[in-house]
PDB file of N, CA, C and O in Angstrom:
ATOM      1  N   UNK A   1      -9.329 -15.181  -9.106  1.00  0.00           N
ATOM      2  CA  UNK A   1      -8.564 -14.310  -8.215  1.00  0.00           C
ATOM      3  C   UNK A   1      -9.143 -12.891  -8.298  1.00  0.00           C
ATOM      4  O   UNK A   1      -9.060 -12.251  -9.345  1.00  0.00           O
ATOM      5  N   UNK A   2      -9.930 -12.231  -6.820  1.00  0.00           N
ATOM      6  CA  UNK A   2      -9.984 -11.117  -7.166  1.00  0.00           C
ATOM      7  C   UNK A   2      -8.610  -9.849  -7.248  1.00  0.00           C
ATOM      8  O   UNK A   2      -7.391 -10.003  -7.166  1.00  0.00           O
ATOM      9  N   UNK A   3      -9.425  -8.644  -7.437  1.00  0.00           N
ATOM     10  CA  UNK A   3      -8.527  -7.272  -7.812  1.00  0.00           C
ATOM     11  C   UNK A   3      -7.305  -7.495  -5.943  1.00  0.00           C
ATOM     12  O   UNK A   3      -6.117  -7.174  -5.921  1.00  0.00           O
ATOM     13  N   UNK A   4      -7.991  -8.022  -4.816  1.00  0.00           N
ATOM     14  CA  UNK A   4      -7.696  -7.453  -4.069  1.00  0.00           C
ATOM     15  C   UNK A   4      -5.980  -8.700  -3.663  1.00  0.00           C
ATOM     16  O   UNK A   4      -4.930  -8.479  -3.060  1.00  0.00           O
ATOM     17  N   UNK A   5      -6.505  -9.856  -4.341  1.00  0.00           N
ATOM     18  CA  UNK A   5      -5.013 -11.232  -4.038  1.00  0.00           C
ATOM     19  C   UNK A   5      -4.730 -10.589  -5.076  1.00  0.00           C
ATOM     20  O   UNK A   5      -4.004  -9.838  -4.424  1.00  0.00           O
ATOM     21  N   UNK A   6      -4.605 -10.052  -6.459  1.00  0.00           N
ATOM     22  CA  UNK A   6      -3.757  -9.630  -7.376  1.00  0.00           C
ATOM     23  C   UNK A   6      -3.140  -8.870  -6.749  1.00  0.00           C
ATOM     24  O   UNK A   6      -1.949  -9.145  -6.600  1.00  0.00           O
ATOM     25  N   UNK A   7      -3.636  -7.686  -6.160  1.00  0.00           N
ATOM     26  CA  UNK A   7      -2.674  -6.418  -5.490  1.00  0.00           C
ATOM     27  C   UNK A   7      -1.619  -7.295  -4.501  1.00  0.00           C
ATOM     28  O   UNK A   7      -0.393  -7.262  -4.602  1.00  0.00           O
ATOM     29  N   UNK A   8      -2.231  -7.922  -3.724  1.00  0.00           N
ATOM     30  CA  UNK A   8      -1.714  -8.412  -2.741  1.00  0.00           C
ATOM     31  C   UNK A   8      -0.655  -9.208  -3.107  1.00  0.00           C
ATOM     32  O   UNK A   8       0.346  -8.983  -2.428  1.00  0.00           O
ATOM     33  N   UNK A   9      -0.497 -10.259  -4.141  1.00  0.00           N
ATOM     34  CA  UNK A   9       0.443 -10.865  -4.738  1.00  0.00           C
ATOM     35  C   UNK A   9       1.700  -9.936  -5.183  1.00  0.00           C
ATOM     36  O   UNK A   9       2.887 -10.078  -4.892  1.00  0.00           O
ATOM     37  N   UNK A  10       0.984  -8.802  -6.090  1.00  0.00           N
ATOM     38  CA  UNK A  10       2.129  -8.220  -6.526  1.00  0.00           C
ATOM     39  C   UNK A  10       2.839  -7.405  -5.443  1.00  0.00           C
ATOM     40  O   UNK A  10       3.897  -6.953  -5.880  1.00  0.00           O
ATOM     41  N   UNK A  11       2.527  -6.976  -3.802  1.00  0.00           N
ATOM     42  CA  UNK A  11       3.082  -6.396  -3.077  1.00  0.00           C
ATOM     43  C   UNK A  11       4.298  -7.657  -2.332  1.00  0.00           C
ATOM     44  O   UNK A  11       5.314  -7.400  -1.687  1.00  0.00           O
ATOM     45  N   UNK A  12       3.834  -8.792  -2.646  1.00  0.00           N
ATOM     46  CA  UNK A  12       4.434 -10.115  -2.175  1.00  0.00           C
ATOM     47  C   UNK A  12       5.897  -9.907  -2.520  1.00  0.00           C
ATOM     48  O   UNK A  12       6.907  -9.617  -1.879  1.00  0.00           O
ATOM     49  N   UNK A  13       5.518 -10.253  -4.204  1.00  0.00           N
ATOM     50  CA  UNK A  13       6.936  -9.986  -5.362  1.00  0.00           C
ATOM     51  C   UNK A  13       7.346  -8.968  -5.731  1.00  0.00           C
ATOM     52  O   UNK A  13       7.694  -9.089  -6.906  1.00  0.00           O
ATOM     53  N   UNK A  14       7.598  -7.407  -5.142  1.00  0.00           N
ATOM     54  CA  UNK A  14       8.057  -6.625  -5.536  1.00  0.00           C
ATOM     55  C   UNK A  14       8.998  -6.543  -5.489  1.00  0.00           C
ATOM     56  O   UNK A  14       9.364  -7.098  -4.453  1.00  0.00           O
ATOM     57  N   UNK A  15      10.324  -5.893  -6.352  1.00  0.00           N
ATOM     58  CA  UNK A  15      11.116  -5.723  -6.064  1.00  0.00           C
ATOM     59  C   UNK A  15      11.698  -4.645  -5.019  1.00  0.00           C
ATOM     60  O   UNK A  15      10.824  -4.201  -4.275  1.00  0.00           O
ATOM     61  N   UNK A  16      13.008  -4.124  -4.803  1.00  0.00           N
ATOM     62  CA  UNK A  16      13.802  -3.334  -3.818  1.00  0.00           C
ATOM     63  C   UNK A  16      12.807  -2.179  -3.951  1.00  0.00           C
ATOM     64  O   UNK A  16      12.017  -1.695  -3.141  1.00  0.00           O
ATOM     65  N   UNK A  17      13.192  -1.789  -5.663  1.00  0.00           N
ATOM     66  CA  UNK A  17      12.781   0.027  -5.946  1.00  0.00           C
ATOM     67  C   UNK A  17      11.712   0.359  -6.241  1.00  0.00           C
ATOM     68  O   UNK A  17      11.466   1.528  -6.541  1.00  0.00           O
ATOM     69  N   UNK A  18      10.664  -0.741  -6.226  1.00  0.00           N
ATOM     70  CA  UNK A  18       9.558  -0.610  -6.430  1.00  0.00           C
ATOM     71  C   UNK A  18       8.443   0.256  -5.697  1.00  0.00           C
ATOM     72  O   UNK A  18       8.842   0.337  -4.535  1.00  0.00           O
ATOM     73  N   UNK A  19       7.330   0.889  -5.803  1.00  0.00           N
ATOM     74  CA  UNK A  19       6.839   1.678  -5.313  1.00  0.00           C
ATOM     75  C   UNK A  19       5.218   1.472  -5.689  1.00  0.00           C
ATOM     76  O   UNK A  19       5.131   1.225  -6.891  1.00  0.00           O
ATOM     77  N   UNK A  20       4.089   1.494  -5.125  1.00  0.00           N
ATOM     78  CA  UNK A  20       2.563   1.329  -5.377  1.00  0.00           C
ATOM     79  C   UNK A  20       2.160   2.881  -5.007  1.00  0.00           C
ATOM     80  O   UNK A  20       2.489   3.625  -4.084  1.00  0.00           O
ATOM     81  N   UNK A  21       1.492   2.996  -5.891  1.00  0.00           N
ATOM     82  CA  UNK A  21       0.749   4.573  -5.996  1.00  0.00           C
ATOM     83  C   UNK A  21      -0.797   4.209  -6.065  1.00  0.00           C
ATOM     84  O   UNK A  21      -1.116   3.423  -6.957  1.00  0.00           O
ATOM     85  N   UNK A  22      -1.725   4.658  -5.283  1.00  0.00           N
ATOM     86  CA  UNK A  22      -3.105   4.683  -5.028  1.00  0.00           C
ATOM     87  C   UNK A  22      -3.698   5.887  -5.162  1.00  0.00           C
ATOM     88  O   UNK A  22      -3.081   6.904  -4.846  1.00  0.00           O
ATOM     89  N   UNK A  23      -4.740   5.930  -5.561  1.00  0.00           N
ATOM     90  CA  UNK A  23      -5.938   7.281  -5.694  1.00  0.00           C
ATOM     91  C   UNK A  23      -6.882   6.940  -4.708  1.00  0.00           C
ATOM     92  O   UNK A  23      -6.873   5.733  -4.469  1.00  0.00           O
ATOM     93  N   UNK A  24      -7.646   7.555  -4.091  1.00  0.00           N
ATOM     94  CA  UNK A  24      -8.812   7.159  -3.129  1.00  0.00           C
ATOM     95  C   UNK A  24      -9.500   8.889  -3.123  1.00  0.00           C
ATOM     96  O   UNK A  24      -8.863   9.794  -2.583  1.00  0.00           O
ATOM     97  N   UNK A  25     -10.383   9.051  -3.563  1.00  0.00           N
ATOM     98  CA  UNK A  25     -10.810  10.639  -3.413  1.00  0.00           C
ATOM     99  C   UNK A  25     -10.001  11.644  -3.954  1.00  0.00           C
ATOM    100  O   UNK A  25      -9.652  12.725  -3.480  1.00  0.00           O
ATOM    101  N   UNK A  26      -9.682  10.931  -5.378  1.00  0.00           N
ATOM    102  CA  UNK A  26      -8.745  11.981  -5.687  1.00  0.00           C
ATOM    103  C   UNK A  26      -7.380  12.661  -4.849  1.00  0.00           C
ATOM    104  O   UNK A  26      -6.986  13.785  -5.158  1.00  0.00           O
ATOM    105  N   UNK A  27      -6.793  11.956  -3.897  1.00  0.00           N
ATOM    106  CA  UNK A  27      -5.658  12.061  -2.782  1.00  0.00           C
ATOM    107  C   UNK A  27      -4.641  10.612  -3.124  1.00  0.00           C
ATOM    108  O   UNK A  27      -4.736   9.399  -2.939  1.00  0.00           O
ATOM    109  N   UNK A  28      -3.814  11.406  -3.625  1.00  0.00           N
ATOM    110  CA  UNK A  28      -3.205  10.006  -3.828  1.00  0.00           C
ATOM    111  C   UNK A  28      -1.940   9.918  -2.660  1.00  0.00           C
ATOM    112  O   UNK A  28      -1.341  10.723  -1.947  1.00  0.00           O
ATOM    113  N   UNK A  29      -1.906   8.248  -2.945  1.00  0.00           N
ATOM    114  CA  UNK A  29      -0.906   7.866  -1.733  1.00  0.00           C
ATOM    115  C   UNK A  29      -0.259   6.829  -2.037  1.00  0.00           C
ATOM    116  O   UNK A  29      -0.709   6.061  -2.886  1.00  0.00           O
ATOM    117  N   UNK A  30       1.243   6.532  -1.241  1.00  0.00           N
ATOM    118  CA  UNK A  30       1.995   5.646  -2.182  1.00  0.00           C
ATOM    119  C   UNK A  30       2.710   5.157  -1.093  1.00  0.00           C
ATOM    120  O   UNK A  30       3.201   5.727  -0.119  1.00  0.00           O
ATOM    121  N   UNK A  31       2.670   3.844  -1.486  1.00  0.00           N
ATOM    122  CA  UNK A  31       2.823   2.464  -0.689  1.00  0.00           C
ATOM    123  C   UNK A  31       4.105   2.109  -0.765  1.00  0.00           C
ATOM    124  O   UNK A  31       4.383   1.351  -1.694  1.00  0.00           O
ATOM    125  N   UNK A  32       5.275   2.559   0.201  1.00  0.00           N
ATOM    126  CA  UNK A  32       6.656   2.089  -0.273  1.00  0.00           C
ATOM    127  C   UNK A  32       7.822   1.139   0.593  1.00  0.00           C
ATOM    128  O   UNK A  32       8.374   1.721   1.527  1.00  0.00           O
ATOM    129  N   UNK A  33       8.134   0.012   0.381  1.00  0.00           N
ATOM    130  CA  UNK A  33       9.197  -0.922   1.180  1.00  0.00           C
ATOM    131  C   UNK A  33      10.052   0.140   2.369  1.00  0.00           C
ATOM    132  O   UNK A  33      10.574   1.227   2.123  1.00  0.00           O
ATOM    133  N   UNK A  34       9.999  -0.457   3.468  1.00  0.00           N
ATOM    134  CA  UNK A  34      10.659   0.129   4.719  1.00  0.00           C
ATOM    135  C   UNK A  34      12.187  -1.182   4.680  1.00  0.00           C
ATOM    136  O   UNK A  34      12.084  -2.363   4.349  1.00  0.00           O
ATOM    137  N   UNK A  35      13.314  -0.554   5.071  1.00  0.00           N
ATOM    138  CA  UNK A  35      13.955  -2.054   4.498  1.00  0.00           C
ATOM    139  C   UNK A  35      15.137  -1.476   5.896  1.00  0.00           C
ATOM    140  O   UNK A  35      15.579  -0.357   6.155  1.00  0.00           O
ATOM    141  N   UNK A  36      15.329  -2.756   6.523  1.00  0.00           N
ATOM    142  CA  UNK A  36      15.929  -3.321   7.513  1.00  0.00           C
ATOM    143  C   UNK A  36      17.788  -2.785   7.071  1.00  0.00           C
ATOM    144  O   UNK A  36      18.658  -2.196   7.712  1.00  0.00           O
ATOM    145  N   UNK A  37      17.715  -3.430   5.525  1.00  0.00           N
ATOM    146  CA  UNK A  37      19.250  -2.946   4.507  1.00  0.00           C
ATOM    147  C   UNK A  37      18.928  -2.700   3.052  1.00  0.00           C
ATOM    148  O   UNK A  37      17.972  -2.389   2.341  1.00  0.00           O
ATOM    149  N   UNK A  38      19.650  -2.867   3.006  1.00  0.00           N
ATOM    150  CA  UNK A  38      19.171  -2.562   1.258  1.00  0.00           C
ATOM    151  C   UNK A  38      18.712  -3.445   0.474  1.00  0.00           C
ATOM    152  O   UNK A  38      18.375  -3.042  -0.640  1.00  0.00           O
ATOM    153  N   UNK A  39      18.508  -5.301   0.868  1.00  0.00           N
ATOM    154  CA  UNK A  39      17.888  -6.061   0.576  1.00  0.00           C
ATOM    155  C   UNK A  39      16.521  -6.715   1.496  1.00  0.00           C
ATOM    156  O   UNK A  39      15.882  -7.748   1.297  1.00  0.00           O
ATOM    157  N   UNK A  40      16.454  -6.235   1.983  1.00  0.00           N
ATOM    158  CA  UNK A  40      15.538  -6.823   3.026  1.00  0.00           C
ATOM    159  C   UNK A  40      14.282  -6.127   3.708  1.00  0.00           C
ATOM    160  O   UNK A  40      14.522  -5.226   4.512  1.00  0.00           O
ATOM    161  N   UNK A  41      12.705  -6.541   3.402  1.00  0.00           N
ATOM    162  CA  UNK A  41      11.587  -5.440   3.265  1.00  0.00           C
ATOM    163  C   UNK A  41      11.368  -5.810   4.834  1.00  0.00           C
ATOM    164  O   UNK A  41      11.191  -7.025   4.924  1.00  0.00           O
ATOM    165  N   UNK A  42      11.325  -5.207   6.015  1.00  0.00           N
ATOM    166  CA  UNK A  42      11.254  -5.416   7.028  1.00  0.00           C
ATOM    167  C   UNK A  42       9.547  -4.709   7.295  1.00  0.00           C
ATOM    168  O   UNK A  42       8.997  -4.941   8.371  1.00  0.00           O
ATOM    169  N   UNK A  43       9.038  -4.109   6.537  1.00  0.00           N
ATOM    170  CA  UNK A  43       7.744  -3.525   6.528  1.00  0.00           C
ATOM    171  C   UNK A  43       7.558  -2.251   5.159  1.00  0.00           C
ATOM    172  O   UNK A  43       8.309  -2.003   4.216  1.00  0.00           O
ATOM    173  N   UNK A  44       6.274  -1.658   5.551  1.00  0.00           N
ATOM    174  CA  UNK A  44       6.387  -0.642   4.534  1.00  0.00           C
ATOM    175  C   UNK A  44       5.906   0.364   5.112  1.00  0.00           C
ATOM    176  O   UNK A  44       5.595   0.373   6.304  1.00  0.00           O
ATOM    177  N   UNK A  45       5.766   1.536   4.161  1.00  0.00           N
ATOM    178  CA  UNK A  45       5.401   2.984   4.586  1.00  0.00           C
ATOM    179  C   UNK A  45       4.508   3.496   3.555  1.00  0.00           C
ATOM    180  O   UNK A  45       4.555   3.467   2.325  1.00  0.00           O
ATOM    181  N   UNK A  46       3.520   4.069   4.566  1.00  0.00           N
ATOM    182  CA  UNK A  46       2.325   4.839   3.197  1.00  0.00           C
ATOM    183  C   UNK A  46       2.420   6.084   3.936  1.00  0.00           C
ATOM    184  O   UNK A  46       2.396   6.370   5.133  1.00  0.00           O
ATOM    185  N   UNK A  47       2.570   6.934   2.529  1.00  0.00           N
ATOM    186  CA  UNK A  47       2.690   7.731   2.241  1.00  0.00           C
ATOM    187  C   UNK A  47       1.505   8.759   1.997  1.00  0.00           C
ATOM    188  O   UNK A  47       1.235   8.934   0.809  1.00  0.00           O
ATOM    189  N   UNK A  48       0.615   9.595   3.092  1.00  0.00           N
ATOM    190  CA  UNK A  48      -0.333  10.160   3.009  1.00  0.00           C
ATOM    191  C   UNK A  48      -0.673  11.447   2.148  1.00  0.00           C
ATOM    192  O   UNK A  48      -1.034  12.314   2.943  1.00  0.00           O
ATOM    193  N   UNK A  49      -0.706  11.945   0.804  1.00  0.00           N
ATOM    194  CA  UNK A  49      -0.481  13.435   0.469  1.00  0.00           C
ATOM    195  C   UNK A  49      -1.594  14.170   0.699  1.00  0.00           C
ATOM    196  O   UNK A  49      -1.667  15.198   0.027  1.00  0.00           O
ATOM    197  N   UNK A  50      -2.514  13.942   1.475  1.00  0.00           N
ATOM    198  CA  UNK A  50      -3.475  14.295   2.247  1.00  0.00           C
ATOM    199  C   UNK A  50      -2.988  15.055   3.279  1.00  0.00           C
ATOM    200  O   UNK A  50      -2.783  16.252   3.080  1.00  0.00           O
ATOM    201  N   UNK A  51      -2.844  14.734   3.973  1.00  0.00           N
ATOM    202  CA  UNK A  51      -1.954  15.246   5.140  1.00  0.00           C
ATOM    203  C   UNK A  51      -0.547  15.312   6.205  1.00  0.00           C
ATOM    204  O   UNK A  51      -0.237  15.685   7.336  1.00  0.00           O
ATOM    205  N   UNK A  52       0.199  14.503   4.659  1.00  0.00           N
ATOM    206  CA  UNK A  52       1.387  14.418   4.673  1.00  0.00           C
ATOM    207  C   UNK A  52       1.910  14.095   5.576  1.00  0.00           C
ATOM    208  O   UNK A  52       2.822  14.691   6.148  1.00  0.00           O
ATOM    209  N   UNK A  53       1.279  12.800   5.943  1.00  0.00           N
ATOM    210  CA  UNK A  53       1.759  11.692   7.622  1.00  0.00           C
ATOM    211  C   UNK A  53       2.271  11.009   6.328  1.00  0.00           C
ATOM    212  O   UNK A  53       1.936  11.078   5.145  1.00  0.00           O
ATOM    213  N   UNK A  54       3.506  10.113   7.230  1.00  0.00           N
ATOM    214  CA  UNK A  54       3.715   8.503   6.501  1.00  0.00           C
ATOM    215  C   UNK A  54       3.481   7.737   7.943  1.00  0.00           C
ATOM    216  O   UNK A  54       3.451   8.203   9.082  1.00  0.00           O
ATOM    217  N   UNK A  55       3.367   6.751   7.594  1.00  0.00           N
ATOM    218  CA  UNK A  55       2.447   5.937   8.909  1.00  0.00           C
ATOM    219  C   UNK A  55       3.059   4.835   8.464  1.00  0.00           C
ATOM    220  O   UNK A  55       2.589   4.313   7.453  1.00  0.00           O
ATOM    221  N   UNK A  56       4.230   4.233   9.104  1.00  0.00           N
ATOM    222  CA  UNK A  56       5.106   2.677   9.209  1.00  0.00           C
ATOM    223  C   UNK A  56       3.759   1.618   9.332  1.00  0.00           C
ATOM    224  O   UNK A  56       2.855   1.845  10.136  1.00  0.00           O
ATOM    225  N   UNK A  57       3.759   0.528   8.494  1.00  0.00           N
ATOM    226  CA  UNK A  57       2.874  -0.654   8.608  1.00  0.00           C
ATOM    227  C   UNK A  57       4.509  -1.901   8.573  1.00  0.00           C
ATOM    228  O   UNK A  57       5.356  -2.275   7.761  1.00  0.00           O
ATOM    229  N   UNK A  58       4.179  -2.094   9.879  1.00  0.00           N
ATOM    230  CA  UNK A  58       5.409  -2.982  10.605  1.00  0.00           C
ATOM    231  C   UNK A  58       4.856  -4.300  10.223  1.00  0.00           C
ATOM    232  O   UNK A  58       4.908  -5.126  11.135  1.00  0.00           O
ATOM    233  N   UNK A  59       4.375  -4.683   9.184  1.00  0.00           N
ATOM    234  CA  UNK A  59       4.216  -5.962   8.429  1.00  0.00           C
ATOM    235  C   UNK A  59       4.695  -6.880   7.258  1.00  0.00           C
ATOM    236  O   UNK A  59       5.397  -6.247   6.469  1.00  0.00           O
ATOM    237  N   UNK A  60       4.539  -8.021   6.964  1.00  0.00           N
ATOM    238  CA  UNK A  60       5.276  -8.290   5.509  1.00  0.00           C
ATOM    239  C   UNK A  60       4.658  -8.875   4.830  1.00  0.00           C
ATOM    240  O   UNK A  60       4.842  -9.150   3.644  1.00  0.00           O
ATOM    241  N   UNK A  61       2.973  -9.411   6.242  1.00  0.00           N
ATOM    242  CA  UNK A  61       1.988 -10.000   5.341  1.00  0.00           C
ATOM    243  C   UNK A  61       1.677  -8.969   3.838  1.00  0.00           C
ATOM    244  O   UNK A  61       2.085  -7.807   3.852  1.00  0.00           O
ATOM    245  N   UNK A  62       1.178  -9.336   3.003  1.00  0.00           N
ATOM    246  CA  UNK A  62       1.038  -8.928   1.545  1.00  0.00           C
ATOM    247  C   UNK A  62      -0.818  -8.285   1.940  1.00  0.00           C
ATOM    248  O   UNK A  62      -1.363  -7.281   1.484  1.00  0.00           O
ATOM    249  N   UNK A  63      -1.244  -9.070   2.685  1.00  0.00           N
ATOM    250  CA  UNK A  63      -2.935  -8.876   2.748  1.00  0.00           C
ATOM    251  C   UNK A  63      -2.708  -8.006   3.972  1.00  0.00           C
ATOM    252  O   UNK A  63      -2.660  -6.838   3.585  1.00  0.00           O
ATOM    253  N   UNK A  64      -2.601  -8.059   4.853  1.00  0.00           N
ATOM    254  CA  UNK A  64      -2.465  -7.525   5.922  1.00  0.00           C
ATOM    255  C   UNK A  64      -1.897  -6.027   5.631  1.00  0.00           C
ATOM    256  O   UNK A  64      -2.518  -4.987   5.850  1.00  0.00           O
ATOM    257  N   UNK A  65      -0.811  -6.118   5.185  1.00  0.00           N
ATOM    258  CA  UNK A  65       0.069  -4.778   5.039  1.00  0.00           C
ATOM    259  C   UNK A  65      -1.319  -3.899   3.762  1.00  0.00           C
ATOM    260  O   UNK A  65      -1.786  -2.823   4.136  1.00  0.00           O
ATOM    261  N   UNK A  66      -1.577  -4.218   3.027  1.00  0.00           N
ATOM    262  CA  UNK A  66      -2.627  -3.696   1.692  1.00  0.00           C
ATOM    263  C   UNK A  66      -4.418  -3.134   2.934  1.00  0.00           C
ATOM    264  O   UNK A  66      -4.843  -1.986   3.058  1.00  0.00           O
ATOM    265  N   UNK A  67      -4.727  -3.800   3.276  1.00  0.00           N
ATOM    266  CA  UNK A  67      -5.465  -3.983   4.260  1.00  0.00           C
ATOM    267  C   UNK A  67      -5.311  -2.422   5.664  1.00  0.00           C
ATOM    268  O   UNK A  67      -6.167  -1.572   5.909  1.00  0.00           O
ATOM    269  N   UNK A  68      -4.120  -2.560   6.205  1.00  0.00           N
ATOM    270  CA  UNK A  68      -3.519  -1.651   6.616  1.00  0.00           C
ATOM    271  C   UNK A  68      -3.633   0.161   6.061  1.00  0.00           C
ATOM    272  O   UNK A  68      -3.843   1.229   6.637  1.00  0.00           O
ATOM    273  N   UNK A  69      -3.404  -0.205   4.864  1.00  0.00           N
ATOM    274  CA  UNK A  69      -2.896   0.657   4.005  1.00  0.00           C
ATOM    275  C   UNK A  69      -3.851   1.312   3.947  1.00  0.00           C
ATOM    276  O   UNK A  69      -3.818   2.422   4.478  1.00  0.00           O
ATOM    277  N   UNK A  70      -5.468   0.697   3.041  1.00  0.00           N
ATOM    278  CA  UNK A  70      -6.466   1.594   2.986  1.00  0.00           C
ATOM    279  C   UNK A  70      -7.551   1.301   3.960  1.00  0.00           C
ATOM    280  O   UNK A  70      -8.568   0.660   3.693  1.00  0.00           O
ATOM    281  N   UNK A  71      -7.204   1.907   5.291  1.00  0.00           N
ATOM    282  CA  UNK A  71      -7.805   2.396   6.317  1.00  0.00           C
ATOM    283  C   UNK A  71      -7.952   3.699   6.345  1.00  0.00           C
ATOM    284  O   UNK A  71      -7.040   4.421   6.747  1.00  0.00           O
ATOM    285  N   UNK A  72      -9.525   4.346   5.777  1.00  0.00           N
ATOM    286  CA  UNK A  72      -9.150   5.889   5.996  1.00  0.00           C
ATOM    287  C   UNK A  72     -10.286   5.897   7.171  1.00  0.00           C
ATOM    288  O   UNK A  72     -11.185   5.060   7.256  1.00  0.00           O
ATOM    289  N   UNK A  73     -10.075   7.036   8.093  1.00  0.00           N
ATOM    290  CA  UNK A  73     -10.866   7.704   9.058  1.00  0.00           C
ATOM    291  C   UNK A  73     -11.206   6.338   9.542  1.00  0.00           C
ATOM    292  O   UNK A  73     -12.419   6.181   9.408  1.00  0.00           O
ATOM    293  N   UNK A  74     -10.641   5.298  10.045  1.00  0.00           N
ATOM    294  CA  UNK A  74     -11.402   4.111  10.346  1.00  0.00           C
ATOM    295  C   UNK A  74     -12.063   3.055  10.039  1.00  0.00           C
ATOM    296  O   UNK A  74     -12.486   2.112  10.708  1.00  0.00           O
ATOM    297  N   UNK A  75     -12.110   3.372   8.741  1.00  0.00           N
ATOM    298  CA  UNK A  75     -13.267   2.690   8.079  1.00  0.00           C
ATOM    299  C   UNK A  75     -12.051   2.305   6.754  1.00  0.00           C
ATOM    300  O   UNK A  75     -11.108   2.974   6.334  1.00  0.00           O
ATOM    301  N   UNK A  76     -12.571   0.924   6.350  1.00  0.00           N
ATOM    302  CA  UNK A  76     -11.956   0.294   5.725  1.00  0.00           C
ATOM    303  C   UNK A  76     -12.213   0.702   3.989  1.00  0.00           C
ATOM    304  O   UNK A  76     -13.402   0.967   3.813  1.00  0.00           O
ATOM    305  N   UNK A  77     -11.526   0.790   2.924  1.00  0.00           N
ATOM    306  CA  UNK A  77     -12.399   1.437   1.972  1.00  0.00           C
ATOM    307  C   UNK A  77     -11.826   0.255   0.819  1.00  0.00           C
ATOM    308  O   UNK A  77     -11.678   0.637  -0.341  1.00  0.00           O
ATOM    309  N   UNK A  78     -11.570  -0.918   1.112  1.00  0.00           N
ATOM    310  CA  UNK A  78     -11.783  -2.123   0.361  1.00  0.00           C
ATOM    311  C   UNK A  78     -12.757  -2.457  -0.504  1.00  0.00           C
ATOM    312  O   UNK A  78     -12.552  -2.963  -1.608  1.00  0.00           O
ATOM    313  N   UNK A  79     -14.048  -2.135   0.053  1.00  0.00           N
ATOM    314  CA  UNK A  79     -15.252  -2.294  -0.424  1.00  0.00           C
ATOM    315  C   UNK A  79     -16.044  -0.931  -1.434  1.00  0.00           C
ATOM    316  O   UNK A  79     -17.224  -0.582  -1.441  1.00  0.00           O
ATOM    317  N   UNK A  80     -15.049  -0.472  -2.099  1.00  0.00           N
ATOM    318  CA  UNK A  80     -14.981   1.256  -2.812  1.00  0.00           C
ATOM    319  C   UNK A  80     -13.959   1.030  -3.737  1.00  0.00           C
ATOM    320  O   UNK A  80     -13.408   2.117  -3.912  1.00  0.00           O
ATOM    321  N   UNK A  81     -13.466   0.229  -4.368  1.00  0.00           N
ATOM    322  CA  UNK A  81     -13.027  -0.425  -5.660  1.00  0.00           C
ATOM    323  C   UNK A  81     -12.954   0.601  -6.650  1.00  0.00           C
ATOM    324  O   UNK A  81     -12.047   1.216  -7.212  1.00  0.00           O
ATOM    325  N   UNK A  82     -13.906   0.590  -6.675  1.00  0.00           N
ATOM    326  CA  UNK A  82     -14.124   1.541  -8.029  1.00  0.00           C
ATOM    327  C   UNK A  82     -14.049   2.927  -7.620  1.00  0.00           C
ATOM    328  O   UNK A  82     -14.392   3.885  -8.313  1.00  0.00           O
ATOM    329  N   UNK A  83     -13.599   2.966  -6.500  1.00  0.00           N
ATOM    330  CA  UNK A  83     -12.650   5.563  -6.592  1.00  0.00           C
ATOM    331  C   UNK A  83     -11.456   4.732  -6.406  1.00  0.00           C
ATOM    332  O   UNK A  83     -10.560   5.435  -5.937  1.00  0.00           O
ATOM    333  N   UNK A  84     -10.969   3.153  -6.638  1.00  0.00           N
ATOM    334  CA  UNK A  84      -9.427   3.033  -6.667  1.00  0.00           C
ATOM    335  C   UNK A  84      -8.912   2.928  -7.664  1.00  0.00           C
ATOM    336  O   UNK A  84      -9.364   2.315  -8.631  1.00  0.00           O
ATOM    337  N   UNK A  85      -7.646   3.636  -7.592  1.00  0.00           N
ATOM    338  CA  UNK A  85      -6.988   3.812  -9.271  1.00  0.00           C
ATOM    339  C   UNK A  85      -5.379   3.459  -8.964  1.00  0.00           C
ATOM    340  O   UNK A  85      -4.593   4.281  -8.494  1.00  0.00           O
ATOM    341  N   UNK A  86      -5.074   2.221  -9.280  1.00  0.00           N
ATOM    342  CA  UNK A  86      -3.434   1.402  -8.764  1.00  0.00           C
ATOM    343  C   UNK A  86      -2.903   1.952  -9.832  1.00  0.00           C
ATOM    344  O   UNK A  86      -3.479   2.031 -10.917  1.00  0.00           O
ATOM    345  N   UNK A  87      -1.558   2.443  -9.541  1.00  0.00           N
ATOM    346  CA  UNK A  87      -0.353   2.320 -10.227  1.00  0.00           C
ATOM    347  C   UNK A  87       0.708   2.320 -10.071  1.00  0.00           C
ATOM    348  O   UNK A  87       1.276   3.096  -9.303  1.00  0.00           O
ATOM    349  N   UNK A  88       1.379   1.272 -10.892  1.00  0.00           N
ATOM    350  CA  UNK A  88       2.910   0.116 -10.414  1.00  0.00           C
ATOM    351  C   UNK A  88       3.929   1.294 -11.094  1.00  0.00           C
ATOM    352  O   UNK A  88       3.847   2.019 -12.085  1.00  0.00           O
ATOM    353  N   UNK A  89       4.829   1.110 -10.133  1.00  0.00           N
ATOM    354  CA  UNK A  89       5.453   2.251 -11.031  1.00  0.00           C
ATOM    355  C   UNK A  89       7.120   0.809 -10.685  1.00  0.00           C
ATOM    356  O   UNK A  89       8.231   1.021 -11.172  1.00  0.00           O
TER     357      UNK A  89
END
């Protein structure tokens, strides 16, 4: 299993209050459940501190929504592993 179905798994099983924090260029950004009620992940929201957009990803796929997520300037930065620094909070 690579780094990228691990992430993806654990965005699967997260719980309610859970929250994913990313580094990419030293800009960090954080990946958080959008919820329909208070049980129910209807999508998520990343959180840009770059330029302080949050940008709704109206998904629940686990790959898809992660995928979504680190799209910078267009370009996908999946393949840049190593300036990524995860943390589960």
């Amino acid at each position: 299993m690579n780094r990228l179905d691990k992430i993806s798994d654990l965005i699967e099983s997260m719980e309610t209050q859970m929250e994913i924090t990313f580094n990419y260029d030293n800009v960090p950004y954080f990946l958080e459940p959008d919820y329909i009620d208070n049980f129910n992940i209807k999508g998520w929201i990343l959180n840009n501190n770059k330029n302080f957009s949050r940008q709704k990803i109206s998904s629940t796929d686990s790959k898809e929504v992660l995928q979504l997520a680190l799209l910078e300037d267009g370009q996908s930065v999946l393949s840049q592993w190593k300036n990524l620094d995860m943390i589960i909070y």
